[in-house]
Structure formats: C-alpha cells, structure tokens
C-alpha positions as CSV (number, residue, x, y, z in Angstrom):
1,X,106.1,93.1,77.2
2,X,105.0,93.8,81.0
3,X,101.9,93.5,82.4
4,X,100.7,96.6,83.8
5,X,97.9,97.1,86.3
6,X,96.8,98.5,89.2
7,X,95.7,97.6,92.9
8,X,93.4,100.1,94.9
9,X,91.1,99.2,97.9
10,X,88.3,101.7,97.6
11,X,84.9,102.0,99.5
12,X,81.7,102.5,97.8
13,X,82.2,106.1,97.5
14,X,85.3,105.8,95.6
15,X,87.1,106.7,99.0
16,X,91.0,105.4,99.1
17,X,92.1,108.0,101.9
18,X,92.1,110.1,104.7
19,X,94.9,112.2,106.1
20,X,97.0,109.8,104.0
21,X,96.3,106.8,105.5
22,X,93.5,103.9,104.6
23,X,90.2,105.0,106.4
24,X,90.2,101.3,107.4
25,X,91.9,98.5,108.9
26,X,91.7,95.1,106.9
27,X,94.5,93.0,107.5
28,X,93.5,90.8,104.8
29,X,93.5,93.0,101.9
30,X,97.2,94.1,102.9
31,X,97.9,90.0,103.1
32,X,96.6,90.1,99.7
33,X,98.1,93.4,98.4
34,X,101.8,91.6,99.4
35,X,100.2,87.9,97.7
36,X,99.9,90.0,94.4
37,X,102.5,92.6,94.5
38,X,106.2,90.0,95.7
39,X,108.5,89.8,93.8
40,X,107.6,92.9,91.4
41,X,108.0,96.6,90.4
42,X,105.4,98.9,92.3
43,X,105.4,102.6,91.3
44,X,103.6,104.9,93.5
45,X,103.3,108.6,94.1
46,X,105.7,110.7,96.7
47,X,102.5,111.1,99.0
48,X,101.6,107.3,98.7
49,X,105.3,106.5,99.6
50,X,105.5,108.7,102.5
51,X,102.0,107.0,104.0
52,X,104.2,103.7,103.8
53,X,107.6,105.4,105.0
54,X,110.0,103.3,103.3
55,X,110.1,100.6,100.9
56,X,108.7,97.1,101.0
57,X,110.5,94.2,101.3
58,X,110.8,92.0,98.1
59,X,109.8,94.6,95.8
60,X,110.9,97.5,93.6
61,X,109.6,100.8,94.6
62,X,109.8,103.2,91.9
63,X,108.7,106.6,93.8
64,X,107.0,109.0,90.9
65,X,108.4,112.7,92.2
66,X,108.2,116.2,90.6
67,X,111.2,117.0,93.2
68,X,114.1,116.9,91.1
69,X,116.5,116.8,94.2
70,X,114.5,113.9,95.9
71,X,116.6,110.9,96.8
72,X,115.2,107.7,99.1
73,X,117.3,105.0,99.5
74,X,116.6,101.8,98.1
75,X,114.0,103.1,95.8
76,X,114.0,104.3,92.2
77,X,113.2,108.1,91.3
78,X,111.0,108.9,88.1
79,X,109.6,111.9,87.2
80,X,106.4,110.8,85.1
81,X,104.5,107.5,85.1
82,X,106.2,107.0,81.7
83,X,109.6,107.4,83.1
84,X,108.3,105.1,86.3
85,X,106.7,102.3,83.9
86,X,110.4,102.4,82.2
87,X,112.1,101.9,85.2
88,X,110.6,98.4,85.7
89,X,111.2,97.3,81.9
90,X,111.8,93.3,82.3
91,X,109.0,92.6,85.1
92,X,106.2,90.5,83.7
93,X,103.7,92.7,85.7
94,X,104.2,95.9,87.1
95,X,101.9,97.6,90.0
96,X,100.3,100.8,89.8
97,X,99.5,101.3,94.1
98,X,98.2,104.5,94.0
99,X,97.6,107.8,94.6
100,X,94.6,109.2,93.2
101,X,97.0,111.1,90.3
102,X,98.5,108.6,89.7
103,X,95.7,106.4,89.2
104,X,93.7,108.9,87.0
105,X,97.0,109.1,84.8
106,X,97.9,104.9,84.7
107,X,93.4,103.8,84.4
108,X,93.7,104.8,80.2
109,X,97.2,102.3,80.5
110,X,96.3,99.3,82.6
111,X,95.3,96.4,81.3
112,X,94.1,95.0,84.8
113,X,93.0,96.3,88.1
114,X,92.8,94.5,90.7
115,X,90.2,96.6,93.4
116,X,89.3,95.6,97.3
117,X,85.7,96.9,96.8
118,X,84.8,98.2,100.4
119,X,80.9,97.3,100.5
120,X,80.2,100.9,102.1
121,X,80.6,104.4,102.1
122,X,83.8,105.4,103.7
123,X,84.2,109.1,104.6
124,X,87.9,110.2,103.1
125,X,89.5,113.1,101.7
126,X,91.6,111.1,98.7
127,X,88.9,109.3,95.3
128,X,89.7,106.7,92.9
129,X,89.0,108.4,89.6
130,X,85.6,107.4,88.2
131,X,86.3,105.0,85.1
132,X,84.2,103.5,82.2
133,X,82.8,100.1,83.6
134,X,81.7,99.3,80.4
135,X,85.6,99.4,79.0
136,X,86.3,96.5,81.7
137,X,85.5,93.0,82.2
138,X,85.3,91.2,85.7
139,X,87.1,88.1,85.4
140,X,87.1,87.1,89.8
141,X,85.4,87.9,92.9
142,X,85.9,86.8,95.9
143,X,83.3,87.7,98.9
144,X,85.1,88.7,102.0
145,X,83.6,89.8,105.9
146,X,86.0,90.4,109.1
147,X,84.3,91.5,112.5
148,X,88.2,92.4,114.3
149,X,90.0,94.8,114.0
150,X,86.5,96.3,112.8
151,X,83.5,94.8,110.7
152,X,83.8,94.8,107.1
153,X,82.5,93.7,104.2
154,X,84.5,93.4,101.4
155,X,85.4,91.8,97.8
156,X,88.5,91.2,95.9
157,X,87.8,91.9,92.0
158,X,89.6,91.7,88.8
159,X,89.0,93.5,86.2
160,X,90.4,93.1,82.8
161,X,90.5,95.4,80.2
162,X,88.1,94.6,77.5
C-alpha cells in the first residue's frame, strides 16, 4: 500500500502563490522539495505543471487535467486525483505538489504533509486550504533563516495524520 502525502511551502497567511509562481525565492526548500520527492510519483494539477514547464528529472509526473485532449510528453494524464493516485500504484510514497484544488481534494487522503511554514505573511493570489490541526500530529521541525536571495525565516514540518 503507498504512502500518500503532500508537500506545500506556504506563508503564514496560507499563501502558496502569485501569478503562478512561489511569491518567494528559497533555494533551500526547493533542495529539500527534490531530497523528498527523487525517485517517486508526483501528481500535480495542469496549472502547477505549467508553473514548472515540464517534468522533473528522476520523477513521475502524473499531470491531473479536465482536458481530455491534453498530451505532455513524458508525463502521465489523469483526470481525477483518484485516477492520478492510480497511476502511481507500486511507489511506496506518492507526492501530492499542489495546487490549491488539488490540495483541498488530497488533505481528507494524506496520511502526511510535509509543509515549508513561511514565518510571515506573504501577499499571493493562490491558499492552502485551511485544515483541522487537531486531526494532525507534528512528528519534525527543523528551524531554517537565509538572508540571499532575500531574508527568510522558515521551517520544515511534518505532520502525520493522527
């Protein structure tokens, strides 16, 4: 049986976007994004996948679509999360990476999250759903601060589903 979870960064705020990008630059959260996600199944929605523009080395993307006539090369096309969290049947953890739809449909699924907790308000135009803290456990954090390529504050959290 996989492992399902799912990996956001998200400010204080709940903000994971603007204009479909990240509204910051942390180099080390995408270090650990890679760290966590090598070697395994990612499912993300069309948007998400367009932010990246193609698909990452040395993992399954499985692009969720309701474009029936939507092909990209070298990724898998599903229609639902269901269909997407079939796709990757044999991985021994497969990564939710966003966006917020998709993340409000896979929170009542996961059995982890792993979140980059942004210690500030971040104006965006994209949240992370609100979820029930009390359903999860925190099981690591790790303090983080950068001053280049702008100052940050932030932590690396797991959360386990109680």
């Amino acid at each position: 049986m996989s492992k399902l979870s799912l990996i956001v960064a998200m400010a204080r705020n709940r903000t994971i976007g603007v204009n479909n990008t990240l509204p910051w630059r942390c180099p080390e959260d995408l270090k650990h994004f890679k760290a966590l996600t090598m070697g395994h199944h990612m499912i993300m929605g069309r948007k998400t996948y367009d932010s990246i523009g193609k698909p990452l080395p040395g993992r399954t993307t499985v692009v969720v679509t309701r474009n029936n006539d939507l092909v990209i090369e070298g990724c898998v096309i599903a229609h639902s999360l269901k269909e997407a969290i079939a796709a990757c049947a044999g991985d021994e953890e497969i990564y939710i990476v966003g966006g917020a739809d998709l993340y409000r449909q896979a929170i009542p699924l996961v059995d982890r999250m792993y979140i980059t907790e942004i210690q500030q308000d971040v104006a965006g135009d994209t949240h992370f759903p609100a979820f029930d803290h009390a359903a999860w456990q925190e099981v690591a954090r790790e303090r983080r601060n950068q001053t280049e390529p702008q100052p940050l504050e932030y932590h690396f959290v797991t959360y386990q589903r109680r």
